[in-house]
C-alpha positions, 0 to 999 in steps of 0.5 A: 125511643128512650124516655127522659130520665127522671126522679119519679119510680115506676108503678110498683104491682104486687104479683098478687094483684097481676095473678090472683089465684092463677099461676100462669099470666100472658102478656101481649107487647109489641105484636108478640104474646109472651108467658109470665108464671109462677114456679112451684118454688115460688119464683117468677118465668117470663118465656116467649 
């Protein structure tokens, strides 16, 4: 199910406010757990 568009921007978070001081984050959606971390290059890997 698509949304309607609109002109209103979605939420902005900082990866600051999502990690605090870990590396490593898990995010439940839709039944499946998936994996979000920060790299030692500082870059971002979300994996299932």
């Amino acid at each position: 199910m698509s949304s309607p568009i609109t002109n209103e921007q979605p939420p902005c978070i900082t990866s600051d406010q999502l990690f605090g001081e870990k590396r490593q984050i898990f995010i439940h959606h839709q039944g499946e757990t998936y994996t979000l971390r920060i790299t030692s290059r500082g870059k971002l890997i979300l994996t299932k």
